[in-house]
ZAVO-925064 format. One line per 3 residues: number of its first residue (from 1); their letters; for each residue x, y, z of C-alpha. Coordinates in Angstrom, 1 decimal. Layout:
# residues N
NUM> A> X:Y:Z; ... $
END
This chain:
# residues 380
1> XXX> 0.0:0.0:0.0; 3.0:2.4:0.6; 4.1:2.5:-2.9 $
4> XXX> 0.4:2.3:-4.1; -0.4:5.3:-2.4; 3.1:6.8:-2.9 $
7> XXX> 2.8:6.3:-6.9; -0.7:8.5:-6.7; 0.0:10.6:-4.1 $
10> XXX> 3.3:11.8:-4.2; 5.7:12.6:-1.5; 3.6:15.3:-0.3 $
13> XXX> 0.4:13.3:0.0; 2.2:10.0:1.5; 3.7:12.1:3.8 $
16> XXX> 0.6:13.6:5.1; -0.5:9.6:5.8; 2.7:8.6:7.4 $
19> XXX> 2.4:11.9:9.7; -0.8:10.7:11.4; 0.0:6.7:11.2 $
22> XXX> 3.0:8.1:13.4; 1.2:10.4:16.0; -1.1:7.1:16.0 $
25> XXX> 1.3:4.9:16.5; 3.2:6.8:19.2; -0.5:7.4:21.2 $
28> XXX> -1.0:4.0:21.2; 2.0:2.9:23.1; 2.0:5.5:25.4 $
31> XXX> -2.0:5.2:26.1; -1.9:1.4:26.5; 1.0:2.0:29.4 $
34> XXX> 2.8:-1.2:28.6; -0.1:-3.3:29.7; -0.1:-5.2:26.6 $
37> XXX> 3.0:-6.9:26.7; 2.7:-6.9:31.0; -0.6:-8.6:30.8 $
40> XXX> 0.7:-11.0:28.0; 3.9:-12.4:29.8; 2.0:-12.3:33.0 $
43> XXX> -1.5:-14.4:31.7; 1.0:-16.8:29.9; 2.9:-17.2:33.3 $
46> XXX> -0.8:-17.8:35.4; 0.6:-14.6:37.3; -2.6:-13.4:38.8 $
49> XXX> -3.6:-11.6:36.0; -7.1:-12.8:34.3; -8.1:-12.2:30.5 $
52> XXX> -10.7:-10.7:31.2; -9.7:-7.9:33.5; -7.0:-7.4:30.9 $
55> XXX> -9.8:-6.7:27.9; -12.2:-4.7:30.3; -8.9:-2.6:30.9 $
58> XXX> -8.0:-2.2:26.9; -11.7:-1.5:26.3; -11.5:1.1:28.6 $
61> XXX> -7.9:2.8:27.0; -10.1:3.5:24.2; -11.2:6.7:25.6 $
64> XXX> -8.2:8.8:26.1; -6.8:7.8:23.3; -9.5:9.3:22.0 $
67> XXX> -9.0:12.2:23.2; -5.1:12.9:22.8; -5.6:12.0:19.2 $
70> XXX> -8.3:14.4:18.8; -6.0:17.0:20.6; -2.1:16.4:18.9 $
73> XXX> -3.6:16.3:15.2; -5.3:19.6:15.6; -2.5:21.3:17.3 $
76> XXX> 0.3:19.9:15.8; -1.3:18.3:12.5; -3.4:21.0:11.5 $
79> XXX> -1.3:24.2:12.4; 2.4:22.4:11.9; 1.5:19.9:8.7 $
82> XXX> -1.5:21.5:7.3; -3.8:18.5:7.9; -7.5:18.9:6.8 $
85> XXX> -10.3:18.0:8.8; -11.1:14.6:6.8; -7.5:13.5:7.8 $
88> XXX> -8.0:15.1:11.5; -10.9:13.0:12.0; -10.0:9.8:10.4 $
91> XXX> -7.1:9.9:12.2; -8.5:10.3:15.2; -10.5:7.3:14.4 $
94> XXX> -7.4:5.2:13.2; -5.5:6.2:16.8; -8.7:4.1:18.5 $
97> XXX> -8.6:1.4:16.4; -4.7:0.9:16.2; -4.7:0.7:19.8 $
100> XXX> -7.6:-1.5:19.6; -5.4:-3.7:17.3; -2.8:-3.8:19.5 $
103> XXX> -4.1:-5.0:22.8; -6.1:-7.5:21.0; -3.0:-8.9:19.6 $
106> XXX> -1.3:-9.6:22.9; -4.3:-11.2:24.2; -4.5:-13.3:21.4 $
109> XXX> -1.1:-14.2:22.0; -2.1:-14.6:25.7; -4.6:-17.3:25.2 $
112> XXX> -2.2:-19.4:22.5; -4.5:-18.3:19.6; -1.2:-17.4:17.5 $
115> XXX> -2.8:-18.5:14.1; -5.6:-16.3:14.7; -3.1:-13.4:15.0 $
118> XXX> -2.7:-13.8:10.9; -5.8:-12.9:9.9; -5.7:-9.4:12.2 $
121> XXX> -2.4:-8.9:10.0; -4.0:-10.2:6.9; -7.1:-7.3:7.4 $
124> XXX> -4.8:-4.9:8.4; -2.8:-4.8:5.4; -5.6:-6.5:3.1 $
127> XXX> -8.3:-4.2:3.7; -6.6:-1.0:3.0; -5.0:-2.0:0.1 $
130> XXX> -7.9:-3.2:-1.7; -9.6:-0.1:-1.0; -6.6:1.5:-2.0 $
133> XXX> -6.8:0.0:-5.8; -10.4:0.7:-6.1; -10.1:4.6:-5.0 $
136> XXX> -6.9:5.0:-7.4; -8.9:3.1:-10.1; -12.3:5.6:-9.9 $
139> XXX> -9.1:8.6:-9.6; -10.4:9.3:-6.2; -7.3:8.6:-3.7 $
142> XXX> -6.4:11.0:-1.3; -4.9:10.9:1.8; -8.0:11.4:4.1 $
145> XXX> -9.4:8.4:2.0; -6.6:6.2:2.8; -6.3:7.3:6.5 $
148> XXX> -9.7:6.4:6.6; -9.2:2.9:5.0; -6.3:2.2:7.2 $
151> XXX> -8.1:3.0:10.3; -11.4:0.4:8.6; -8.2:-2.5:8.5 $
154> XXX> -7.5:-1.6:12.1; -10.8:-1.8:13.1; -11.9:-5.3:11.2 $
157> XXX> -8.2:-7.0:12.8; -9.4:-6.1:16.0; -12.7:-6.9:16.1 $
160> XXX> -11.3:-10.6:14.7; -8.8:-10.7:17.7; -11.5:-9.9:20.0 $
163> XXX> -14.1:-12.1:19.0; -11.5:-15.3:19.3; -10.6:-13.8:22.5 $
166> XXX> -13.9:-13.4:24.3; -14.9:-17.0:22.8; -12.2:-18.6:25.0 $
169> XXX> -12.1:-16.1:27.9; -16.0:-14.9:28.5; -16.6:-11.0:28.5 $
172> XXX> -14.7:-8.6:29.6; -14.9:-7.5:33.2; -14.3:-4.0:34.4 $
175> XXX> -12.9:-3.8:38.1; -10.7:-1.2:37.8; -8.8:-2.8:41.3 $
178> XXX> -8.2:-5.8:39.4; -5.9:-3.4:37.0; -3.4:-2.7:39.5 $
181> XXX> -0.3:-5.9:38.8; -0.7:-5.3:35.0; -0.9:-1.5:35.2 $
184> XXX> 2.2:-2.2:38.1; 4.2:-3.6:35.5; 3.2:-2.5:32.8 $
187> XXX> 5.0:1.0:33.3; 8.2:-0.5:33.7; 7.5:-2.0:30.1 $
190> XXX> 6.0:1.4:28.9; 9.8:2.6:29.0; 10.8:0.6:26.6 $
193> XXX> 8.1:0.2:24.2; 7.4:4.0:24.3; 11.3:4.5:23.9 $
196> XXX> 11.3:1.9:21.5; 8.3:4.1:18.9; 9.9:7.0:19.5 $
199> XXX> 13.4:6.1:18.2; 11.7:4.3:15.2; 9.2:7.1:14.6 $
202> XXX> 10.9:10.5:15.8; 12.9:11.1:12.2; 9.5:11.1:10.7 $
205> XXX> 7.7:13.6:13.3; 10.4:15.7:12.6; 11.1:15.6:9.3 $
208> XXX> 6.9:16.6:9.1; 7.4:19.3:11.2; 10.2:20.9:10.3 $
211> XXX> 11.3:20.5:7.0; 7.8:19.7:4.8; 5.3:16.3:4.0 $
214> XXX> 7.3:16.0:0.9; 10.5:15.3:2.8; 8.9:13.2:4.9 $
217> XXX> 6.9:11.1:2.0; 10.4:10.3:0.3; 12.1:9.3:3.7 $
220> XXX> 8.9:7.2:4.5; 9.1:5.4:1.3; 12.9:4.0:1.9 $
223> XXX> 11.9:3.1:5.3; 9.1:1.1:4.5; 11.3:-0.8:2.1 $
226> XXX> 14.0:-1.5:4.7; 11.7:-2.3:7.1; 9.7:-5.3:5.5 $
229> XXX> 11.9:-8.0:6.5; 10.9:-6.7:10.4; 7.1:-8.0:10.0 $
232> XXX> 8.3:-11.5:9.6; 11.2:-10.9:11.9; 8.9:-9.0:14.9 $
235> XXX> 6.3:-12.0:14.5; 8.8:-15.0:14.8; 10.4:-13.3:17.9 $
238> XXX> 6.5:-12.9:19.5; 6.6:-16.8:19.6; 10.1:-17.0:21.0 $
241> XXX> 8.8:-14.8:23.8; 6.1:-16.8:24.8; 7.8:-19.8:24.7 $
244> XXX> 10.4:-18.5:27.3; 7.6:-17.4:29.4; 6.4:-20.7:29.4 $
247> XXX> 9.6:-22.3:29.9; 9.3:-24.4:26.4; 12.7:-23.3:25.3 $
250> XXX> 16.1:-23.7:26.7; 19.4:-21.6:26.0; 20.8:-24.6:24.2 $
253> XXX> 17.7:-24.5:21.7; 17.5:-20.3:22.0; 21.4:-19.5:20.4 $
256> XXX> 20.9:-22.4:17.1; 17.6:-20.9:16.6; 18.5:-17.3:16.4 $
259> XXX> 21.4:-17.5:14.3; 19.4:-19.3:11.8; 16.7:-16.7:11.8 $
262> XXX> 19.4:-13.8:12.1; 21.6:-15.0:9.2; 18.3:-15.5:6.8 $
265> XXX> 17.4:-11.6:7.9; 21.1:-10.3:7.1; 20.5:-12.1:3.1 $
268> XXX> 17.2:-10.5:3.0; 18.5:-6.9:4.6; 21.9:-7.4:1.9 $
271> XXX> 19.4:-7.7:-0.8; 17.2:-4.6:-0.4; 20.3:-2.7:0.6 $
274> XXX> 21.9:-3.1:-2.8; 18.7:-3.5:-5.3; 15.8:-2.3:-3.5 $
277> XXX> 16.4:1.9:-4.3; 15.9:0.9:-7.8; 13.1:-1.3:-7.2 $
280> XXX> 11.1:1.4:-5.6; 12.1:3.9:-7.5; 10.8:1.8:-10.6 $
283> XXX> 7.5:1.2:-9.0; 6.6:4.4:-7.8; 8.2:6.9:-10.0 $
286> XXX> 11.1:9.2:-11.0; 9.7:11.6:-8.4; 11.4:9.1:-5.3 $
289> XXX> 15.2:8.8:-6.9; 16.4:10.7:-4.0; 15.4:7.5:-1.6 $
292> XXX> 18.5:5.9:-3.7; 20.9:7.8:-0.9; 18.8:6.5:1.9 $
295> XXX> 18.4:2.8:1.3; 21.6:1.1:2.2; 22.2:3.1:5.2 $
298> XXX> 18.8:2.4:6.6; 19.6:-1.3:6.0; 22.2:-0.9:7.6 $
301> XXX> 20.7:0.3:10.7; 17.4:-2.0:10.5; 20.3:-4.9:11.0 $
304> XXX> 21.7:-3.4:14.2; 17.7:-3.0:14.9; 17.4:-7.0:14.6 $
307> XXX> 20.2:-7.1:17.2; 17.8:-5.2:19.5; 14.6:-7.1:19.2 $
310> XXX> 16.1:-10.3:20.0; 17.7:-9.1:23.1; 14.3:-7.4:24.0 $
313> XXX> 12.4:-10.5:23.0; 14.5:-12.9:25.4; 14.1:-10.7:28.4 $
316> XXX> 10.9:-9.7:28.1; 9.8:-13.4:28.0; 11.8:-14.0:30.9 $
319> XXX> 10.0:-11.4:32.4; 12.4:-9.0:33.1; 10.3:-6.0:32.5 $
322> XXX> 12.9:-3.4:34.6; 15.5:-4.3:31.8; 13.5:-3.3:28.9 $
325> XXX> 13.2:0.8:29.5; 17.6:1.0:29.3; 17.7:0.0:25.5 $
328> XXX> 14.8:2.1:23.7; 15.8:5.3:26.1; 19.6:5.2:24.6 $
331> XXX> 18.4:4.8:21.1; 15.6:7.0:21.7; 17.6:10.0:23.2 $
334> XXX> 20.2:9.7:20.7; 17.9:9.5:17.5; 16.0:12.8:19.0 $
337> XXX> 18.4:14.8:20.0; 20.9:14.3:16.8; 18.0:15.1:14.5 $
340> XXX> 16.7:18.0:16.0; 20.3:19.1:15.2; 20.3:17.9:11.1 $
343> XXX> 16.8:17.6:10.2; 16.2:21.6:10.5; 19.2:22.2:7.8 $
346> XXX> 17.4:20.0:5.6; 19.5:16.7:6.1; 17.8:13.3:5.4 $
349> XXX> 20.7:11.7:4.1; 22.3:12.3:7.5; 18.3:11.8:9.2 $
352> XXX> 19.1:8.3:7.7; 22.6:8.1:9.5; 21.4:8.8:12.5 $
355> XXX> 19.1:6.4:12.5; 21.2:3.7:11.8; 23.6:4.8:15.2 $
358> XXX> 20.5:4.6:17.3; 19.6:1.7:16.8; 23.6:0.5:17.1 $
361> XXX> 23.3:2.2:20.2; 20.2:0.1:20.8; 21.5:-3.4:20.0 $
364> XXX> 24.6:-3.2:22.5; 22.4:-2.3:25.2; 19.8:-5.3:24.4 $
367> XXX> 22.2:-7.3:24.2; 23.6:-6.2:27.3; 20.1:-6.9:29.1 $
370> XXX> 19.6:-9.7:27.4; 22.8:-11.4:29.3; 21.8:-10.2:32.3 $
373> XXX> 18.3:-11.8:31.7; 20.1:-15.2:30.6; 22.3:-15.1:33.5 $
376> XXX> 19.7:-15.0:35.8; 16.6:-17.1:34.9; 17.0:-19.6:32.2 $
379> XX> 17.6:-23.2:32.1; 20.4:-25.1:29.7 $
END
């Protein structure tokens, strides 16, 4: 759908969509508090957490997310990025669904329905990106229209999640005392997931900001290209997770796994590195050639960023929530404060190198954790 909507809209229009996915994106980790990856690791490990307290709790999230949605597009969208009020208010609407999304995920993952996590991915991209083809087939794509589309793939992945969820679990149960453990924990996780969407998403909110959409549509463009190896990568470390929490994996069994996983990611990170600039370009027009300086240093970076998850993976299912903050704070703080210094002047190219050092920075601090984690709690 990027380069769909990328081809049609150009940068200036993708831009505009990849501003709002990003203030969505960025809500929805700090709104859910970390609950959804506390309540996960603590259901999985019968931790005195219930199912459904944990849905009653996400239904009730909904709200103020909601409402700083409503409030960050028009003060920062609409005055900053020159949003109109069909993207303000599907945006608003894809924030509440996103985050939707995204605790129904965990509890899917919760409950061992991991299959059933494939079809909120499937609808997620699927839905979108049919409507996507019909709207630039009638000539009638804009970005309200895909924001809007994008929220409607949100909305039909959660709704799956939650109807496979509440036919296992029952209905969800509001007792806001029963909140307290995976609210407890979940803000020692909220460190590092927040962290974590901030050093993957500030180069964007700034590049929107301060330089224009158009920047910010070619720069989302070689990101998304770099980045599609992590979907497959992010979703085979979820299962690794649980199966620490649960104790079905052993540090004999962890290394041999990961280095097969982490040498097929390196082929497929070498290959968009050196062809994919082209690629894209070729798809989506002349009008991206600039993305071919961005590319191969964002690979570079998304392979330190692989580093990084599977550090974060192993301790968070080992349940060792107070590690998790340390990593995405480093790479966070260093990606924010070194691009409010280039971005201003104009500097993607160098947008793009500090990316890549963040998430270096990121990888030897996981990995740092992660041996503390190991140390500590597993079996051999």
């Amino acid at each position: 759908m990027a380069l769909a909507t990328a081809r049609h809209l150009g940068p200036q229009g993708r831009g505009e969509i990849v501003f709002v996915v990003t203030v969505s994106m960025l809500a929805s980790e700090l709104v859910s508090l970390g609950t959804n990856v506390s309540g996960r690791i603590r259901i999985l490990r019968s931790d005195s957490v219930r199912i459904d307290d944990y849905l009653g709790l996400s239904l009730v999230l909904l709200v103020p997310q909601c409402v700083l949605m409503a409030v960050v597009l028009q003060m920062v969208g609409v005055e900053h990025v020159g949003l109109g009020p069909g993207s303000v208010a599907w945006g608003v609407l894809l924030g509440v669904t996103m985050l939707f999304a995204l605790m129904m995920l965990d509890a899917a993952f919760a409950i061992r329905r991991t299959l059933a996590t494939t079809w909120r991915d499937l609808a997620i991209g699927g839905v979108p990106m049919a409507g996507v083809a019909i709207l630039a087939i009638l000539g009638r794509l804009d970005p309200a229209g895909t924001i809007a589309l994008t929220a409607l793939g949100y909305a039909f992945g959660g709704a799956y999640l939650y109807r496979v969820v509440v036919g296992v679990a029952g209905r969800p149960r509001i007792v806001p005392v029963r909140w307290r453990t995976i609210i407890r924990s979940g803000i020692l996780v909220l460190g590092g997931t927040f962290g974590q969407t901030i050093a993957f998403r500030a180069d964007r909110m700034i590049l929107g900001v301060a330089v224009s959409t158009g920047a910010l549509g070619l720069y989302s463009v070689a990101a998304t290209a770099v980045e599609l190896p992590r979907v497959l990568l992010v979703s085979f470390l979820q299962v690794l997770s649980n199966r620490l929490a649960t104790g079905e994996l052993r540090s004999s069994d962890l290394a041999r796994v990961v280095i097969r996983v982490g040498i097929a990611h390196v082929v497929l990170l070498t290959a968009i590195g050196l062809y994919g600039a082209p690629v894209v370009t070729a798809a989506v027009g002349r009008g991206f050639q600039p993305i071919a300086d961005l590319v191969g240093v964002m690979a570079l970076g998304e392979g330190f960023l692989a580093v990084y998850f599977v550090g974060i993976a192993i301790a968070t299912g080992l349940g060792r929530f107070d590690l998790l903050p340390a990593p995405a704070m480093s790479g966070a703080v260093v990606m924010v404060v070194l691009d409010l210094l280039i971005i201003p002047h104009g500097q993607s190219s160098g947008a793009a190198w500090v990316r890549s050092a963040a998430f270096g920075v990121m990888a030897v601090v996981g990995c740092v954790q992660a041996a503390r984690a190991l140390s500590r709690t597993l079996p051999t």
